[in-house]
C-alpha positions in Angstrom: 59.9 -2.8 -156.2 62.0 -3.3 -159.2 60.6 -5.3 -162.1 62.8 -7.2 -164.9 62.9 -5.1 -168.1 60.6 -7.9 -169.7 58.2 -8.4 -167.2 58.2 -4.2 -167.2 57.3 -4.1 -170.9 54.6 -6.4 -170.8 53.0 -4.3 -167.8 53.1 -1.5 -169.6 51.1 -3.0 -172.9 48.9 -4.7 -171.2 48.1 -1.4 -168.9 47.9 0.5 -172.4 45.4 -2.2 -173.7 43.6 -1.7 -170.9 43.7 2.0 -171.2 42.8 2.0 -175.0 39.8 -0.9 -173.9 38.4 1.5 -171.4 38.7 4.3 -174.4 37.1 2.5 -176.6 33.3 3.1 -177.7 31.2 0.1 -177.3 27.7 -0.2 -178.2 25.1 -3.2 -177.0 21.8 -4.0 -178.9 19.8 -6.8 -178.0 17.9 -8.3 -181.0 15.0 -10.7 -180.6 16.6 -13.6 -182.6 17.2 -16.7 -180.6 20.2 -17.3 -181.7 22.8 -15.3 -183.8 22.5 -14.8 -187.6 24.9 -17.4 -189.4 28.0 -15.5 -190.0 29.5 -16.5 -193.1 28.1 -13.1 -195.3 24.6 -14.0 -196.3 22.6 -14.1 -192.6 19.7 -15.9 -191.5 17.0 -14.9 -188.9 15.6 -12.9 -192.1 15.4 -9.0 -192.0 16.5 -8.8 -188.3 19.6 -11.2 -190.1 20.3 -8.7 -192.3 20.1 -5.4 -190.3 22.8 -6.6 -187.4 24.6 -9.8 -189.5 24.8 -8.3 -193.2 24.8 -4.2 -194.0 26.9 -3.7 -191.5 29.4 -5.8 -192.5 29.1 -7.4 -195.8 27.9 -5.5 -198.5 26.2 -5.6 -202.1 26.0 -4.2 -205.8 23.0 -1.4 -204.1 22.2 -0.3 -201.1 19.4 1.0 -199.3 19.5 5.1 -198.9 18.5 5.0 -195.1 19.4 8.9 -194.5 15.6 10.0 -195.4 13.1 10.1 -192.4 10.2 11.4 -194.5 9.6 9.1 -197.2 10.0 5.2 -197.6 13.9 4.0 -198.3 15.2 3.6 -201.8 18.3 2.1 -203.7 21.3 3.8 -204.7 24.7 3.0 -205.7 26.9 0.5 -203.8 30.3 -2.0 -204.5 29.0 -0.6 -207.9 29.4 3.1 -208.2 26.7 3.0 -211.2 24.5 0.5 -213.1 22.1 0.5 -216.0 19.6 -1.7 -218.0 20.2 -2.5 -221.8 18.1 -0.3 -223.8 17.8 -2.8 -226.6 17.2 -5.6 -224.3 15.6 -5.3 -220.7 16.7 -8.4 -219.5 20.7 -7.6 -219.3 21.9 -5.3 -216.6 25.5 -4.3 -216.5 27.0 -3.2 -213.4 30.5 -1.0 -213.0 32.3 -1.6 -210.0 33.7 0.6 -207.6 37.7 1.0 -207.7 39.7 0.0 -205.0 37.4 -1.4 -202.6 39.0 -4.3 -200.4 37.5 -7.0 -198.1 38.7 -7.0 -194.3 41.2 -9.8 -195.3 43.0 -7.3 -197.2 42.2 -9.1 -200.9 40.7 -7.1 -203.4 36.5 -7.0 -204.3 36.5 -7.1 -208.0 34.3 -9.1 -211.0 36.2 -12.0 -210.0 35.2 -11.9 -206.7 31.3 -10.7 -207.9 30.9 -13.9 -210.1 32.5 -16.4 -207.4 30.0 -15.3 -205.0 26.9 -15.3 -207.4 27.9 -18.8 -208.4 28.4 -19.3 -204.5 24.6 -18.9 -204.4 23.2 -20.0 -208.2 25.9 -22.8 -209.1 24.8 -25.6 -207.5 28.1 -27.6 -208.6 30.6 -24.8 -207.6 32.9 -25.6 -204.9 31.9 -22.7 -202.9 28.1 -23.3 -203.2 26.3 -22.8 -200.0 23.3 -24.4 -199.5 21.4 -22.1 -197.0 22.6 -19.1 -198.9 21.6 -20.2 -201.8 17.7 -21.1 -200.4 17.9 -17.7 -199.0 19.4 -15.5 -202.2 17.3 -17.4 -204.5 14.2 -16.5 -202.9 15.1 -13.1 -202.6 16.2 -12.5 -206.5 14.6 -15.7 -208.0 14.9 -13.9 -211.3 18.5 -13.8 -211.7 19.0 -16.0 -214.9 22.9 -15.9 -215.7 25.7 -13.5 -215.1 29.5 -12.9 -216.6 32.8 -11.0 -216.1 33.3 -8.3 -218.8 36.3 -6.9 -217.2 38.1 -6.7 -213.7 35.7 -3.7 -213.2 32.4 -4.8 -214.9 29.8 -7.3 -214.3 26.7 -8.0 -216.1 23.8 -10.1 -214.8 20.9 -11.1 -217.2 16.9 -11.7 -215.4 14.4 -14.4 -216.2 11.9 -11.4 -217.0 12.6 -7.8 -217.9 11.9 -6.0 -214.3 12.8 -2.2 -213.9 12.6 -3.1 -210.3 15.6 -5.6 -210.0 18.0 -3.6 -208.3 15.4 -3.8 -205.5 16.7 -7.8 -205.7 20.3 -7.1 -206.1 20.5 -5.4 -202.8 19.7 -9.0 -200.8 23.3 -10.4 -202.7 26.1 -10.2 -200.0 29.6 -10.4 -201.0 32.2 -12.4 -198.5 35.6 -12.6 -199.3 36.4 -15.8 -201.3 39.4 -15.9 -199.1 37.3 -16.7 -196.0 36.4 -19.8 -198.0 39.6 -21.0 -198.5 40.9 -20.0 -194.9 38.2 -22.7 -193.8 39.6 -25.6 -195.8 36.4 -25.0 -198.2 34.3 -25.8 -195.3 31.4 -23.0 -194.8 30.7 -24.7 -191.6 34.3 -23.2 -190.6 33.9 -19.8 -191.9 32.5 -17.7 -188.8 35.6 -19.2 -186.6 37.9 -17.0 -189.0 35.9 -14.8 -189.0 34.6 -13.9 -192.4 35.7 -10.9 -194.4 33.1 -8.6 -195.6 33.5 -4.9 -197.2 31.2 -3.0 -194.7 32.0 -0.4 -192.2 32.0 -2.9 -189.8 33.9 -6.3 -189.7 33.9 -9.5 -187.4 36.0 -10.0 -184.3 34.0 -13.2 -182.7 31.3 -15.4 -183.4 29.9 -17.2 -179.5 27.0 -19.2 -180.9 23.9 -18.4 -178.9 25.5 -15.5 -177.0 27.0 -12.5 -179.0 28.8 -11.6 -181.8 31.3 -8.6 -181.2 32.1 -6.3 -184.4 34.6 -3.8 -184.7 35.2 0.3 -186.7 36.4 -0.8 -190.2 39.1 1.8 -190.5 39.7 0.9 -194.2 36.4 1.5 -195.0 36.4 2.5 -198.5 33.1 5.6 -197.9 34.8 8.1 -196.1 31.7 10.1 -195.6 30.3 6.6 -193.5 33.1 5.3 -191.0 31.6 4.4 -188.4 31.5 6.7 -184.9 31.7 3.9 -182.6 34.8 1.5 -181.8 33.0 -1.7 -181.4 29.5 -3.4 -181.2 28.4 -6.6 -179.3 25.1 -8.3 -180.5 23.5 -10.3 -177.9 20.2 -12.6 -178.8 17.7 -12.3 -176.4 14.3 -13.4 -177.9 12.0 -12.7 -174.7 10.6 -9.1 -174.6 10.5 -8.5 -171.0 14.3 -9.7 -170.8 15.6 -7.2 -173.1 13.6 -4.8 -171.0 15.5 -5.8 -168.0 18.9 -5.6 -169.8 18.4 -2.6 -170.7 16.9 -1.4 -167.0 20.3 -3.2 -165.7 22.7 -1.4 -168.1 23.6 -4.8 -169.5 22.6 -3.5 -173.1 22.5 0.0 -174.5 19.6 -0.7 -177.4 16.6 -3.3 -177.4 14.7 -4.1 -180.4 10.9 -4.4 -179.8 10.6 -3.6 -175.9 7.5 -4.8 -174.3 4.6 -2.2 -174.9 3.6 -2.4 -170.9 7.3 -0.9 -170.0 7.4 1.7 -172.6 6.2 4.4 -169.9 7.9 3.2 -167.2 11.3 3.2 -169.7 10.4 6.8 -170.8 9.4 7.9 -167.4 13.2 6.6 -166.1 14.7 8.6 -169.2 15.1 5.9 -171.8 14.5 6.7 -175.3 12.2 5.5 -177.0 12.0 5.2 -181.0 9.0 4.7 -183.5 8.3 5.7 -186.9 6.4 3.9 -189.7 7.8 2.2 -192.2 7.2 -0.7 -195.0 5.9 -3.7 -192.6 2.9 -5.5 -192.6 2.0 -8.1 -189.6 -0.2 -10.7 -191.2 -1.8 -14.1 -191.5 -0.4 -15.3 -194.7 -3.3 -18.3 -195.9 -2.5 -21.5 -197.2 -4.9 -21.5 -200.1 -3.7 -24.5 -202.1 -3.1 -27.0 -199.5 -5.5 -30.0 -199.7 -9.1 -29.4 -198.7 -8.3 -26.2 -197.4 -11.5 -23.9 -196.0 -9.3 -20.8 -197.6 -9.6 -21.8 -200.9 -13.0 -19.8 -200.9 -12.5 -16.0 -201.5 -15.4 -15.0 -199.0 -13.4 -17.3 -195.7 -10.2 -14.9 -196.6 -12.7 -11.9 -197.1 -14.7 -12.6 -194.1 -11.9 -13.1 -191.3 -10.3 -10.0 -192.3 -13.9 -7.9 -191.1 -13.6 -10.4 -188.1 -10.4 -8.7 -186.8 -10.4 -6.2 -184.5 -7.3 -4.3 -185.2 -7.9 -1.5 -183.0 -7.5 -4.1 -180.0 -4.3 -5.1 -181.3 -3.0 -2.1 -181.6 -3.9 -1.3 -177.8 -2.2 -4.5 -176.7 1.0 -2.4 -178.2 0.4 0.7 -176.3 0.3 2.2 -179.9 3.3 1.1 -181.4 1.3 -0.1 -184.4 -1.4 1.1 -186.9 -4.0 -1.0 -188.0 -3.6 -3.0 -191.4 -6.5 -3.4 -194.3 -4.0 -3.9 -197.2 -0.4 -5.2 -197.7 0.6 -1.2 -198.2 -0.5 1.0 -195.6 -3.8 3.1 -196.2 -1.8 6.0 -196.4 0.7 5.0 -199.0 -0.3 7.1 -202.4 -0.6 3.6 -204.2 -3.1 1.6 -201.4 -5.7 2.2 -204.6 -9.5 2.0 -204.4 -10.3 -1.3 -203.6 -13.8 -2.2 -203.0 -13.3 -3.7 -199.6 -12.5 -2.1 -196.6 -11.4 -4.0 -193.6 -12.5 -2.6 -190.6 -13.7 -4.7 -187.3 -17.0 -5.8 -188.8 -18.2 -9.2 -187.3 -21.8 -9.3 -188.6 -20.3 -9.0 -192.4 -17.7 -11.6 -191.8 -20.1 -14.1 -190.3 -22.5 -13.4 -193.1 -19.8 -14.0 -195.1 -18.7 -17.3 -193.6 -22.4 -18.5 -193.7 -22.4 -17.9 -197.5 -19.0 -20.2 -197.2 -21.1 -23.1 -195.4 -19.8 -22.0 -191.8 -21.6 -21.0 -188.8 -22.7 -22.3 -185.6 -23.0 -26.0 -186.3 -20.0 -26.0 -188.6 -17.2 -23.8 -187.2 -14.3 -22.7 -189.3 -11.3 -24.1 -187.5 -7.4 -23.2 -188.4 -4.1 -23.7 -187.1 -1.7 -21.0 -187.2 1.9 -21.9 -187.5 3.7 -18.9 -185.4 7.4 -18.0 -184.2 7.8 -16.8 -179.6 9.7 -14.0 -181.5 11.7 -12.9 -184.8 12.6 -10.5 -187.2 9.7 -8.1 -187.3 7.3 -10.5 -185.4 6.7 -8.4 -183.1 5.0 -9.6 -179.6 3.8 -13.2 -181.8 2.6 -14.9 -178.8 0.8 -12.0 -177.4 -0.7 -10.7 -180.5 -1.8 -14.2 -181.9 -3.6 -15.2 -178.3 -5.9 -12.2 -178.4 -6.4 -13.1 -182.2 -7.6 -16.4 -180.9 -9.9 -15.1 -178.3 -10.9 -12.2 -181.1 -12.1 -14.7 -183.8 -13.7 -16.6 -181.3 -16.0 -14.4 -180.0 -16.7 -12.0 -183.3 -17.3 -15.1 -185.8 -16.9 -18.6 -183.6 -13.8 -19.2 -185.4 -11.7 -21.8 -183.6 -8.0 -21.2 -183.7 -4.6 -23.6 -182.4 -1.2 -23.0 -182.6 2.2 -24.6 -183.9 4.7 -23.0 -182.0 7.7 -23.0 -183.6 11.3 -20.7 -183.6 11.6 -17.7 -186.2 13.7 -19.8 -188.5 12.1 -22.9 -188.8 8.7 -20.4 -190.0 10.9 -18.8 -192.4 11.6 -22.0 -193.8 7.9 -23.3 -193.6 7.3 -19.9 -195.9 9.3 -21.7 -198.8 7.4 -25.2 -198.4 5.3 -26.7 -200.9 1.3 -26.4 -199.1 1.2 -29.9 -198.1 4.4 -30.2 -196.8 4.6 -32.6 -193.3 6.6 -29.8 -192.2 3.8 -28.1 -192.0 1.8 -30.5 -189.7 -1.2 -29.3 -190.9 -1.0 -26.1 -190.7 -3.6 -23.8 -192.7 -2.0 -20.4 -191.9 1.7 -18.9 -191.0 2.3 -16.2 -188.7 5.0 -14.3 -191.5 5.9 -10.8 -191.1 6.7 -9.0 -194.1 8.1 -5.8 -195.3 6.1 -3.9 -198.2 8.9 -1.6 -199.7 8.8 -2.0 -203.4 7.4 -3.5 -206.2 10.3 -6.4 -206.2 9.1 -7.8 -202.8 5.6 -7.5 -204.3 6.5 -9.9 -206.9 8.5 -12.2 -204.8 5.5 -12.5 -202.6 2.4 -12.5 -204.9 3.2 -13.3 -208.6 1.9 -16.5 -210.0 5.4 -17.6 -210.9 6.7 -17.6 -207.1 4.9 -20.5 -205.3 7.6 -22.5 -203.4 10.4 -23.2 -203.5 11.4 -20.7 -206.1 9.8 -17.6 -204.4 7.8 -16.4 -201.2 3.8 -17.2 -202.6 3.1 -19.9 -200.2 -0.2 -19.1 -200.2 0.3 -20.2 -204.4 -2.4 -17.7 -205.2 -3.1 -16.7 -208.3 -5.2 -13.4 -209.7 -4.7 -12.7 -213.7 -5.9 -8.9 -213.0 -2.2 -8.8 -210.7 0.1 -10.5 -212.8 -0.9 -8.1 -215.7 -0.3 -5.2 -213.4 2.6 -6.6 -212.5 3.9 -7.3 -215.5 3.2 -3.7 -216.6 4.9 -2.1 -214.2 8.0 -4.4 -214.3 8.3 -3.4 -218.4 8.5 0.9 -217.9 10.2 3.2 -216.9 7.9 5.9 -216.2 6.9 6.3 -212.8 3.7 7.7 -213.5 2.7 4.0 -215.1 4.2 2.3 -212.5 2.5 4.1 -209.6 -0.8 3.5 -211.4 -0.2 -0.2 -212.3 0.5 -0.8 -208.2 -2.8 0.6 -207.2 -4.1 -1.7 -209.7 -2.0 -4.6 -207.8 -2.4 -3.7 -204.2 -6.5 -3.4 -205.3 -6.3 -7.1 -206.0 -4.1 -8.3 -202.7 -7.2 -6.3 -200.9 -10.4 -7.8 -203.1 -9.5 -11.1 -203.3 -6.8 -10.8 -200.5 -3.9 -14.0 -199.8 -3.1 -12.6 -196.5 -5.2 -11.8 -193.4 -3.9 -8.1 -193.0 -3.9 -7.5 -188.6 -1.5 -4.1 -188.1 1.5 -2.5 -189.5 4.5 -2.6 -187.0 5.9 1.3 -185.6 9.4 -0.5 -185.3 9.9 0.4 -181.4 13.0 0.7 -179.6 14.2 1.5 -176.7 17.5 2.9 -175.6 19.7 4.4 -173.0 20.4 8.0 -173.3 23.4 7.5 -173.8 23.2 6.2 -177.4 23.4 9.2 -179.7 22.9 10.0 -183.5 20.4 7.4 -184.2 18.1 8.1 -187.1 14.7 5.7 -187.5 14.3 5.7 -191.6 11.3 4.5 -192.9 12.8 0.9 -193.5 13.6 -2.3 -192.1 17.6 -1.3 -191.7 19.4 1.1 -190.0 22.6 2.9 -190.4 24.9 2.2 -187.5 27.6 4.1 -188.4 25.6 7.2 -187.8 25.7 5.6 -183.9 27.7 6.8 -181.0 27.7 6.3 -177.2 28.7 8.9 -175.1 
């Protein structure tokens, strides 16, 4: 059979597309969001968000170092190639951009295009202002205080407070290409259709809402020593544990975050691999303290249901994916500190404790728990938080309900004032949080961040902390700020804001043949160190 020249040449690029498809490398992970991070450069869905929706493809000033298996993550250079804080005055930081860097559009990442997207998220009458981004960023580096262009390659940014931490906080402020903005008509709403243009190693092909997101190899990434080993990604939600087990058993997906801890030996025993590996999480019961006629108000109620918890069970109910929490910092992290208290299952102190309180038999202490059927770092919530219920119960006759909710609507609740209708009376949320540096201490526990300008819902307040805090934020020398955090982390533990239950192993599970994958000690990964063979 003869075909026309035209009809010829069309065969043969579409068989070569097909031929290049069938080349490419393609790797599937299967997060347990509910729905996929909003795609217009500063995600949602919060660290989960960030580890799939933002490193990989939109990038800021730092960066997390994620090559280091053997000690927690740190920051180093990013889109700026070097940074420092003014000796004469702590509170200005001046950052030098890296040359030649573009977005995926093509259009160049320069000061302009640093101060457009920091007034994106801190001007509230710029054009380009983005509500949710704005919630989100502010939270995250609530002390930014202004910022200016020096030159096309130079940006400084001046803080509320002087904070030797605070590139810890620049790292959470995602540049997008203002283009993207102006693609859309000015209408964020209309960004992810574009898609949006980010710097990262990876870049957007297509936004489905509710069903994937597919990313592509940046081949104009401007790290050489980072382009990514894989041709494309596709990110699938699927927030229901045992689901991502069976797309992974049916070779639907080739990764699953958090697979259920009953099918990690069956997965191993079929030749999946299976990940773990500590790193800076904590899985708690953050308290409301301030809300109106709240039973947590009294130091010895937050004292005494953290000896009511039996960790140990919880940590079965994983099949040992987790180790058991009596601080925000692990108990082997060099600055846990001495505090005086040591949570361990111990129900006869927390009842005695509780009596002291004015609870007991005739007067139960009741809560309800606001908690997320999955999310970034949540872990198994709905699991974990119904043997917490029957725990309490039967160590201390504490009655516990539930507010189920999805992941995103408890982030939010975390920013709410504590007696918010939102909150529909809840006395305790179900947060999961990472514990990696001194800047998410303060975001979390400093007097100065109750809602809505930082992440202290429980708005509690200990003197001893804030001067720690404040002493550590103010040097330089290590050796002061290591002792000033076991000063800290001795007062989350003594007069403690948070019911502490386990710190999370970070499990995955994946098929053999995803290679290259290194777990660091952090909430993100590197995906360009990926391939599938």
């Amino acid at each position: 059979m003869t075909f026309p020249r035209r009809t010829a040449f069309a065969l043969t690029a579409s068989l070569a597309l097909v031929a290049q498809a069938q080349a490419d490398s393609v790797l599937r992970i299967a997060m347990t969001a509910t729905d996929v991070p909003t795609a217009t450069g500063l995600p949602n869905n919060g660290f989960e968000g960030m580890r799939f929706m933002g490193y990989p493809i939109f990038e800021a000033l730092t960066q997390w170092d994620l090559t280091q298996t053997d000690r927690p993550s740190g920051i180093k250079p990013a889109l700026a190639q070097s940074y420092e804080q003014d000796p004469a005055d702590g509170h200005i930081w001046t950052f030098h951009l890296r040359q030649g860097v573009k977005f995926h559009d093509g259009t160049p990442f320069d000061a302009n295009a640093v101060v457009w997207n920091l007034d994106r998220f801190f001007k509230n009458d710029s054009p380009q202002f983005e509500p949710q981004a704005a919630g989100i960023s502010r939270a995250r580096a609530p002390i930014v205080a202004s910022y200016r262009k020096i030159d096309d390659a130079t940006v400084q940014i001046t803080t509320t407070q002087v904070a030797s931490y605070f590139p810890y906080m620049v790292v959470y402020l995602l540049f997008t290409s203002p283009q993207s903005f102006e693609k859309a008509g000015r209408d964020w709403t209309k960004v992810p259709a574009l898609p949006a243009a980010g710097t990262g190693p990876f870049k957007i092909v297509k936004v489905s809402p509710r069903e994937s997101v597919d990313l592509a190899r940046n081949p104009d990434y401007w790290d050489a020593g980072r382009m990514a080993k894989v041709d494309r990604i596709r990110l699938m939600p699927i927030p229901e544990a045992n689901a991502r087990v069976a797309a992974l058993r049916s070779g639907q997906v080739d990764w699953i975050e958090v697979p259920a801890p009953d099918a990690i030996p069956s997965l191993k025993q079929a030749g999946f691999t299976i990940t773990t590996g500590s790193y800076p999480h904590v899985w708690p019961w953050i308290y409301n303290i301030a809300g109106t006629n709240s039973p947590l108000k009294d130091v010895r109620v937050r004292q005494a249901l953290n000896y009511c918890v039996d960790r140990e069970g919880i940590v079965a109910l994983l099949n040992g994916t987790a180790e058991p929490a009596s601080g925000w910092l692990n108990d082997k992290d060099p600055n846990f500190g001495k505090p005086q208290n040591h949570y361990v299952s111990d129900p006869e102190k927390g009842k005695k404790l509780l009596a002291e309180a004015g609870y007991g038999p005739s007067k139960p202490l009741s809560l309800k728990v606001m908690v997320s059927s999955s999310g970034s770092g949540q872990m198994l919530p709905m699991p974990m938080n119904e043997y917490l219920q029957e725990n309490l119960k039967q160590s201390c006759n504490v009655d516990v309900s539930f507010n189920v909710v999805e992941w995103q609507v408890l982030l939010n609740a975390s920013r709410l004032l504590p007696d918010s209708g939102n909150l529909q009376g809840s006395n305790v949320l179900n947060v999961s949080s990472p514990s990696s540096d001194a800047a998410v201490m303060e975001r979390y526990f400093s007097s100065s961040r109750f809602p809505p300008g930082g992440f202290n819902f429980p708005n509690w307040k200990d003197d001893q902390f804030d001067a720690a805090l404040k002493a550590l934020a103010e040097t330089k020398d290590q050796k002061v700020i290591d002792s000033q955090t076991q000063i800290a982390h001795e007062r989350l533990v003594d007069n403690p804001p948070w019911l502490y239950v386990v710190h999370d192993l970070n499990p995955r599970a994946m098929s053999k043949s995803v290679k290259g994958f290194v777990s660091p000690q952090s909430w993100f990964v590197d995906l360009t160190r990926v391939s599938v063979q």
